[in-house]
KOLGU-160195 format. One record per residue (C-alpha): residue number from 1; residue in three letters; x, y, z. Coordinates in pm, whole numbers, plus 50000, padded with zeros to 5 digits. Layout:
- NUM, ALA, X, Y, Z
...
! end
This chain:
- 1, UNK, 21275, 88636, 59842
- 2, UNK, 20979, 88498, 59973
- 3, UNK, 20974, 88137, 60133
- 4, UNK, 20733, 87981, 59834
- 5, UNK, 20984, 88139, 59547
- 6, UNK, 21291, 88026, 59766
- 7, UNK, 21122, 87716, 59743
- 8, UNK, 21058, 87649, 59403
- 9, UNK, 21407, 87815, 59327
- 10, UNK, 21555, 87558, 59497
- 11, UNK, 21337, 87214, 59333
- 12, UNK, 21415, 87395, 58968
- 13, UNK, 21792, 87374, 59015
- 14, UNK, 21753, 86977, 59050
- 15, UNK, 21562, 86904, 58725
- 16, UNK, 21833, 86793, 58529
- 17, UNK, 21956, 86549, 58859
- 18, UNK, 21612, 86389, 58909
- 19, UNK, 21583, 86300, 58507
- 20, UNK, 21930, 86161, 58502
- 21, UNK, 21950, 85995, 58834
- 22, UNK, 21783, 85650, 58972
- 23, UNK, 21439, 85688, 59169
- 24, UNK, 21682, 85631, 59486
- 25, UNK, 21873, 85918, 59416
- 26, UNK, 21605, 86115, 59336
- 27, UNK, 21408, 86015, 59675
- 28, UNK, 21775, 86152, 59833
- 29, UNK, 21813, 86467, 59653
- 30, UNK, 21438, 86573, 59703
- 31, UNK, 21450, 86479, 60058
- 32, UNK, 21797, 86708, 60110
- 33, UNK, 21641, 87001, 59918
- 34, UNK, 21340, 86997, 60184
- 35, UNK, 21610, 86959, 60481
- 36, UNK, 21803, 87266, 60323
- 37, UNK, 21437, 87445, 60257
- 38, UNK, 21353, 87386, 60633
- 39, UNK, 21662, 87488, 60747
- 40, UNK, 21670, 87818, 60586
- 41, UNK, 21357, 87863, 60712
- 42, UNK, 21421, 87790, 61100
- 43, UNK, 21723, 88026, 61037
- 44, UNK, 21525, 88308, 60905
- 45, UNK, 21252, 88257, 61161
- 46, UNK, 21544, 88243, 61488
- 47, UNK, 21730, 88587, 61315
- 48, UNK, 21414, 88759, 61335
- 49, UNK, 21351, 88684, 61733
- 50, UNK, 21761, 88713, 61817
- 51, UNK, 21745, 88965, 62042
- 52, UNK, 21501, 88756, 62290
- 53, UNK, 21781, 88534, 62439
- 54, UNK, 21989, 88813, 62494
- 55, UNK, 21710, 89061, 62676
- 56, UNK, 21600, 88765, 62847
- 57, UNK, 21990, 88684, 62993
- 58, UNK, 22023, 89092, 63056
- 59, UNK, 21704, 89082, 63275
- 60, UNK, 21788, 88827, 63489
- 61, UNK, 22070, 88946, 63529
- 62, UNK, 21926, 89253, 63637
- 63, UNK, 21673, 89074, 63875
- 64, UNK, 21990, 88822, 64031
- 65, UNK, 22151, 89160, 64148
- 66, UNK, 21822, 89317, 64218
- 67, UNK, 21779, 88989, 64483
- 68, UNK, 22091, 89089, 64605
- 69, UNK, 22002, 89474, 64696
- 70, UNK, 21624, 89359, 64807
- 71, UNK, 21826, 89110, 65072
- 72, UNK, 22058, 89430, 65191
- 73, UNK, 21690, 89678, 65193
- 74, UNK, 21497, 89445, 65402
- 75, UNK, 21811, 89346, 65614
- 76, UNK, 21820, 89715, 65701
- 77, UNK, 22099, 89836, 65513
- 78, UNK, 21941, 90098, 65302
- 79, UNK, 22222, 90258, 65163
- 80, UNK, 22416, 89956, 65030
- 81, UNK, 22110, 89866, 64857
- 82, UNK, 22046, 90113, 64687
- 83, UNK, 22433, 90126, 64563
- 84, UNK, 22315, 89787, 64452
- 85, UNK, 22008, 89918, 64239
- 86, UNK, 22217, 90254, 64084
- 87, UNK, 22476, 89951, 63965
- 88, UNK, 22215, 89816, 63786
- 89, UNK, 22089, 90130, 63656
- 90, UNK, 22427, 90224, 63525
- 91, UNK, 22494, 89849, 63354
- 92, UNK, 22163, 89862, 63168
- 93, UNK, 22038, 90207, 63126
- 94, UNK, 21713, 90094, 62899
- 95, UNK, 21586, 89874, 63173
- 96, UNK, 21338, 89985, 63431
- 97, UNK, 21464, 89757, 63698
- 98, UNK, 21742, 89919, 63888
- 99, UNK, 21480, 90252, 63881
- 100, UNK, 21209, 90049, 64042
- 101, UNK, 21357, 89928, 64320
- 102, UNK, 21578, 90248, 64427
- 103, UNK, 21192, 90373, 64418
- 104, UNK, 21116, 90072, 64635
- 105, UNK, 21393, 90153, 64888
- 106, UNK, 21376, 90514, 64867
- 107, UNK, 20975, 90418, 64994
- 108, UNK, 21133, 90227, 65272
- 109, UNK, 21361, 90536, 65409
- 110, UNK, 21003, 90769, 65388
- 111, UNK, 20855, 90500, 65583
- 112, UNK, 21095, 90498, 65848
- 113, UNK, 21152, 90839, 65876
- 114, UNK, 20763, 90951, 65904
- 115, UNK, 20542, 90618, 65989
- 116, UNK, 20434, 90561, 66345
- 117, UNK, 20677, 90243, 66394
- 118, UNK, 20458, 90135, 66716
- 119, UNK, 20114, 90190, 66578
- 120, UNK, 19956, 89862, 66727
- 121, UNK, 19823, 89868, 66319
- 122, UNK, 20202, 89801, 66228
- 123, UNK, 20156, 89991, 65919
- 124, UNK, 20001, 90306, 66038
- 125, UNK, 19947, 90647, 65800
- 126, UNK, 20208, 90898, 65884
- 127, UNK, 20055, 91287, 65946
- 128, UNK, 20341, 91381, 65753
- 129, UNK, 20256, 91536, 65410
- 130, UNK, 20564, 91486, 65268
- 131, UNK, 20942, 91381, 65289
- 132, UNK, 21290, 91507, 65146
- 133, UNK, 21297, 91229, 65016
- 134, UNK, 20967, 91240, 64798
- 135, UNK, 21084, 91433, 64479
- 136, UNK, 21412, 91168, 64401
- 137, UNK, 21094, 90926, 64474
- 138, UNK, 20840, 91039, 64218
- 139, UNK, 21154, 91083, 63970
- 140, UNK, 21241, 90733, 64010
- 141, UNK, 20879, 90623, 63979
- 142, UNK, 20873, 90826, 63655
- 143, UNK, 21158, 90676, 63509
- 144, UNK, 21059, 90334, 63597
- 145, UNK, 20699, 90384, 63375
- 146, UNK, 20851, 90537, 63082
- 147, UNK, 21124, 90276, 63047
- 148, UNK, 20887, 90012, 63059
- 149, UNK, 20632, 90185, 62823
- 150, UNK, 20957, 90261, 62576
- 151, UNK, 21011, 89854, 62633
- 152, UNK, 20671, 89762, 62570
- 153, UNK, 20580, 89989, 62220
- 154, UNK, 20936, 89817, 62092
- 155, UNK, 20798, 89446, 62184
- 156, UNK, 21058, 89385, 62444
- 157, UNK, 20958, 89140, 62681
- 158, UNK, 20641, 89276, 62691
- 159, UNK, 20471, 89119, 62991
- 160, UNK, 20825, 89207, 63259
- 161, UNK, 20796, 89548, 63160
- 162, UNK, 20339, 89564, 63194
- 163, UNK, 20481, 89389, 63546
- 164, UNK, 20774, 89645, 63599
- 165, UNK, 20515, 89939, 63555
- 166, UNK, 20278, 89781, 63754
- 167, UNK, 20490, 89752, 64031
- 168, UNK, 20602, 90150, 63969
- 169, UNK, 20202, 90213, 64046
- 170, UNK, 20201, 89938, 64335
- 171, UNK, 20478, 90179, 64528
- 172, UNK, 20317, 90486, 64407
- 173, UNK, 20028, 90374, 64614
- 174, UNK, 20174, 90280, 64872
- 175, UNK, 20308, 90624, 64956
- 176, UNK, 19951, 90766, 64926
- 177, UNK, 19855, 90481, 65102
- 178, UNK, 20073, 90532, 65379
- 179, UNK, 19937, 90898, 65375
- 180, UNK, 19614, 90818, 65415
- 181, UNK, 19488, 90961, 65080
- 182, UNK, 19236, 90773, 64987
- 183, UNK, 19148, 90907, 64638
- 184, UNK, 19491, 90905, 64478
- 185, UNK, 19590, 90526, 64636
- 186, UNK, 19250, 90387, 64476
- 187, UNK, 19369, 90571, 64105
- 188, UNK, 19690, 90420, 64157
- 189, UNK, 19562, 90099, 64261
- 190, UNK, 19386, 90068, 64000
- 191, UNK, 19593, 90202, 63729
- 192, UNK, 19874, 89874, 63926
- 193, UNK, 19603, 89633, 63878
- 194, UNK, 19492, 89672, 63515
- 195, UNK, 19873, 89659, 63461
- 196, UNK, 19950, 89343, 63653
- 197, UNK, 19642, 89171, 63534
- 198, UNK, 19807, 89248, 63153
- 199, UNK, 20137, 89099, 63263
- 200, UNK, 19959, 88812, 63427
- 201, UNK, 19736, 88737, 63103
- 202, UNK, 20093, 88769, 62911
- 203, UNK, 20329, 88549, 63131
- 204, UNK, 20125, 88310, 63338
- 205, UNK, 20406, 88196, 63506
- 206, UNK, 20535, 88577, 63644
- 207, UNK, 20392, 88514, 64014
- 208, UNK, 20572, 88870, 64134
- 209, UNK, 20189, 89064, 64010
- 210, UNK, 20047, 88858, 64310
- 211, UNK, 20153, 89063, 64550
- 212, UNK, 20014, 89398, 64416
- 213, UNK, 19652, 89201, 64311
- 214, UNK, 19654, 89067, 64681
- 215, UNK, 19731, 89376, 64814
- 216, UNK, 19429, 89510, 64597
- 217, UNK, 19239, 89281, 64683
- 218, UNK, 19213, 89243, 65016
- 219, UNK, 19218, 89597, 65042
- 220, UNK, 18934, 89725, 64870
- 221, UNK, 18721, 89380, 65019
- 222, UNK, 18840, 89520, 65385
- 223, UNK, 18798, 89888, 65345
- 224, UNK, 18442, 89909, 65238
- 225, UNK, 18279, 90236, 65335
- 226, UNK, 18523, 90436, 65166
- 227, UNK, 18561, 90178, 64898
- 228, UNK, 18244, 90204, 64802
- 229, UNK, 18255, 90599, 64713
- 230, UNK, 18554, 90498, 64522
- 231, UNK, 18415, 90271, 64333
- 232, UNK, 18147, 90474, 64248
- 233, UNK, 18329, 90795, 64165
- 234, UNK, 18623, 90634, 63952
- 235, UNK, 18518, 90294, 63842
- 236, UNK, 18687, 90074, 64116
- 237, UNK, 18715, 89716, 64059
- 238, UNK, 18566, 89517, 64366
- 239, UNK, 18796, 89280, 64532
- 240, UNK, 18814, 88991, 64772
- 241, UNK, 19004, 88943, 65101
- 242, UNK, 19026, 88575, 65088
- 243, UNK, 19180, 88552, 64734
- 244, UNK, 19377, 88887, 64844
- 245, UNK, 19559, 88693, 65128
- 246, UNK, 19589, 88354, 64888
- 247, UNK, 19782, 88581, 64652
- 248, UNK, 19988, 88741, 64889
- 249, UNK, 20079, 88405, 65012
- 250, UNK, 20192, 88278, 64644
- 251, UNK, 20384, 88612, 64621
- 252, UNK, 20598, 88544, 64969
- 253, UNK, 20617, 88102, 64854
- 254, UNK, 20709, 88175, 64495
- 255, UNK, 20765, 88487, 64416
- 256, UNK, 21119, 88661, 64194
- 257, UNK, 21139, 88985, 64346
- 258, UNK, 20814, 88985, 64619
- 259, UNK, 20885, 88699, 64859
- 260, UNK, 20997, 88951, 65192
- 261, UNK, 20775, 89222, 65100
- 262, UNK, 20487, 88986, 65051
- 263, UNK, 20576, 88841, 65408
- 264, UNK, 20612, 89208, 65544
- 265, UNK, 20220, 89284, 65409
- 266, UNK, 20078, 88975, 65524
- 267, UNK, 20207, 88971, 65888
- 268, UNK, 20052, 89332, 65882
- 269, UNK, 19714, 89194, 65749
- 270, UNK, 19719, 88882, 66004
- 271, UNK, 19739, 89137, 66300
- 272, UNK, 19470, 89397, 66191
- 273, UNK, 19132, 89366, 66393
- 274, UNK, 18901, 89265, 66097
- 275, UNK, 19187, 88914, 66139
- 276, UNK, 19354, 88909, 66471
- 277, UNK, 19561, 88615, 66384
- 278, UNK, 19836, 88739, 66595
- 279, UNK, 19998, 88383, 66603
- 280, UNK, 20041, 88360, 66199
- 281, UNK, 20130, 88734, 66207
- 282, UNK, 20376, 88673, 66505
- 283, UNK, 20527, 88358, 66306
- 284, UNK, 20583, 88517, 65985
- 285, UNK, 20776, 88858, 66127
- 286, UNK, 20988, 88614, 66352
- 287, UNK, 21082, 88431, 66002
- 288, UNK, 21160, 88759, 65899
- 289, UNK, 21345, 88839, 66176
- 290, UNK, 21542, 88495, 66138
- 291, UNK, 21641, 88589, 65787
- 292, UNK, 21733, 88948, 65787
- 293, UNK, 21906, 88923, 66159
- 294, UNK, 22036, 89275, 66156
- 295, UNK, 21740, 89485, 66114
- 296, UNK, 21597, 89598, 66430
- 297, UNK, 21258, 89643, 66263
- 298, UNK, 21120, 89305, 66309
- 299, UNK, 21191, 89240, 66671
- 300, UNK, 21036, 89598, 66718
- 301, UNK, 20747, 89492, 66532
- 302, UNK, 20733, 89144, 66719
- 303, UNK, 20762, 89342, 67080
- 304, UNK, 20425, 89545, 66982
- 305, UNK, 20255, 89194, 66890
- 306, UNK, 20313, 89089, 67259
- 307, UNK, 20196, 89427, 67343
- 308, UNK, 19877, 89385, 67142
- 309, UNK, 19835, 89060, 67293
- 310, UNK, 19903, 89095, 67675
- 311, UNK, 20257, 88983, 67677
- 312, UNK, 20370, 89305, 67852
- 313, UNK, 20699, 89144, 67968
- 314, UNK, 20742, 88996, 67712
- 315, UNK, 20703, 89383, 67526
- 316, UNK, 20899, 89527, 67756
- 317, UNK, 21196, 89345, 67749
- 318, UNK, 21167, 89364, 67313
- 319, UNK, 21158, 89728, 67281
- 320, UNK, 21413, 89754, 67583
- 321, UNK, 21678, 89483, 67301
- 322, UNK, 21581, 89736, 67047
- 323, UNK, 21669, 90084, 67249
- 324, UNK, 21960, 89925, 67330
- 325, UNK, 22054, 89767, 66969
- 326, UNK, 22050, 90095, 66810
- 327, UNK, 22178, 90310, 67029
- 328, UNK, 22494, 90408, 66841
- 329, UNK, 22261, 90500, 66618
- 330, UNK, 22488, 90409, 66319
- 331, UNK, 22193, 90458, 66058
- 332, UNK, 21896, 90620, 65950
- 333, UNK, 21686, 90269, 66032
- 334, UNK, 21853, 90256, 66392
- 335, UNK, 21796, 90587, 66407
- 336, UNK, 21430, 90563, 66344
- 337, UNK, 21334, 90262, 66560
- 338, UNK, 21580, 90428, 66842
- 339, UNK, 21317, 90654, 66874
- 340, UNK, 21070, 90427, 66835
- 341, UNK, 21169, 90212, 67134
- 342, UNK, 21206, 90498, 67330
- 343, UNK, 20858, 90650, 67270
- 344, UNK, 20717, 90316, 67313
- 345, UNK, 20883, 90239, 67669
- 346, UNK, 20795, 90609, 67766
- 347, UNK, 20421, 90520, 67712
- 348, UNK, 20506, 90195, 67946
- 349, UNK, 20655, 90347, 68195
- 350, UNK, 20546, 90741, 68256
- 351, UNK, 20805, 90953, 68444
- 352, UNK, 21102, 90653, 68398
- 353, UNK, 21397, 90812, 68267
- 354, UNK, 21485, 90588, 67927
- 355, UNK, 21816, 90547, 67904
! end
């Protein structure tokens, strides 16, 4: 029954009342039939959007464990967090958050194992063309996108899931990025930002899409002779390093699920040469350091700082706390930046026996 018949159903039943009754009562029983009408109404209207409380509850949910695993990830302890992200695969199957940041981690273990870990660039490309690690990777990345598309043609929190796929993209070009493949970052790049932008446009209050648009951003505004074949041959959006680096900021001050990543990219970015602000970039990885304490990554990436910046004591003595920090070599991430240290206090000190 439509509202307007429900309507007049309900006035017709009264007739009789209205002729029979004073004009008092008949203010009363007109005014409780339009209560009742209303009522109905708001109850028809909240049984048709039910479901939102509840997906809203199970996604943060989702992203209140997903804090907890991105704490473990950039604390070093890669394992753990991903046991964290398959827990939240296996509690809600439909949603593409556990998926996207086991892709995130999984990045984070290819990055270790192949990236140049003293590259005064602190983010250099790897001459590695690939990884085990890359096909679980690209599965995960898959997963992520098709979830969120599924999640998106059945109206279901729409602008999360335009920002969960977006962020699939972000990591998707940040392997290629880290690869040095120019062509396929700028598709995926793009493909991230039209995403984001959506989610943005959706949710004004999601801040997590700032750190993929600053990325963008500042990336395609810095990197302008290739950029500008890109742009050319597949449509490339410009971009602009000053709003890139406000963005990134917003992502690390006020971000959900960016705030350590967004710290991690912008301490790179303050210590490349088109910035040299080797003070803000020096600050930021020491806050890093101060909150994830047992990750030997940060101190590693502060001791290259001082390099970069003449402190070669200073150097010395922080790759020296970082050979000797992980040399039980308990994990892949000591592991990694074991052999990091010692390549970088071999280059220091030629023919000196690192031990």
């Amino acid at each position: 029954m439509t509202a307007s018949r429900l309507f007049l159903t309900l006035i017709g039943t009264r007739e009789y009342e209205l002729r029979s009754r004073s004009r008092r009562e008949n203010l009363k029983t007109v005014a409780k039939t339009l209560v009742g009408f209303l009522f109905l109404m708001l109850a028809g209207a909240g049984s048709s959007s039910a479901m939102a409380p509840g997906q809203a509850s199970r996604d943060e949910e989702d992203r209140a464990m997903g804090r907890r695993g991105l704490d473990l990830m950039m604390d070093g302890d890669l394992d753990r967090a991903i046991a964290v992200f398959r827990e939240i695969e296996k509690q809600d199957p439909q949603s593409p958050v556990g998926y996207l940041l086991e892709a995130d981690a999984v990045w984070w273990r290819i990055y270790y194992s192949t990236a140049n870990l003293i590259d005064p660039d602190v983010f250099s490309s790897t001459d590695q063309d690939s990884s085990p690690h890359d096909a679980h990777f690209q599965d995960l990345l898959n997963t992520t996108i098709s979830k969120s598309e599924s999640n998106i043609q059945s109206n279901q929190d729409v602008a999360r899931n335009y920002l969960y796929e977006g962020m699939a993209y972000a990591l998707r070009a940040r392997l290629e990025g880290l690869r040095d493949r120019a062509l396929p970052t700028a598709r995926a790049g793009k493909k991230m930002r039209a995403l984001l932008l959506e989610a943005g446009e959706l949710d004004p209050r999601l801040t997590d899409p700032y750190l993929g648009l600053g990325i963008y951003n500042y990336f395609v505004d810095t990197l302008s002779g290739i950029v500008r074949i890109l742009r050319w041959f597949i449509g490339l959006p410009g971009g602009s390093r000053i709003e890139g680096l406000k963005q990134m900021h917003l992502a690390a001050e006020k971000g959900d699920l960016t705030p350590a990543e967004a710290k991690f990219f912008l301490a790179k970015d303050y210590s490349r040469q088109n910035e040299r602000q080797f003070e803000r970039s020096m600050a930021i990885f020491r806050e890093l350091e101060r909150e994830y304490p047992h990750n030997p990554l940060w101190p590693m990436l502060i001791a290259s700082l001082q390099c970069r910046t003449g402190h070669s004591q200073e150097c010395d003595a922080g790759y020296r706390d970082v050979f000797q920090r992980t040399e039980a070599e308990k994990s892949e991430v000591d592991k990694a930046l074991h052999a990091a240290a010692r390549q970088a206090l071999q280059r220091m000190h030629p023919g000196e026996a690192i031990e």
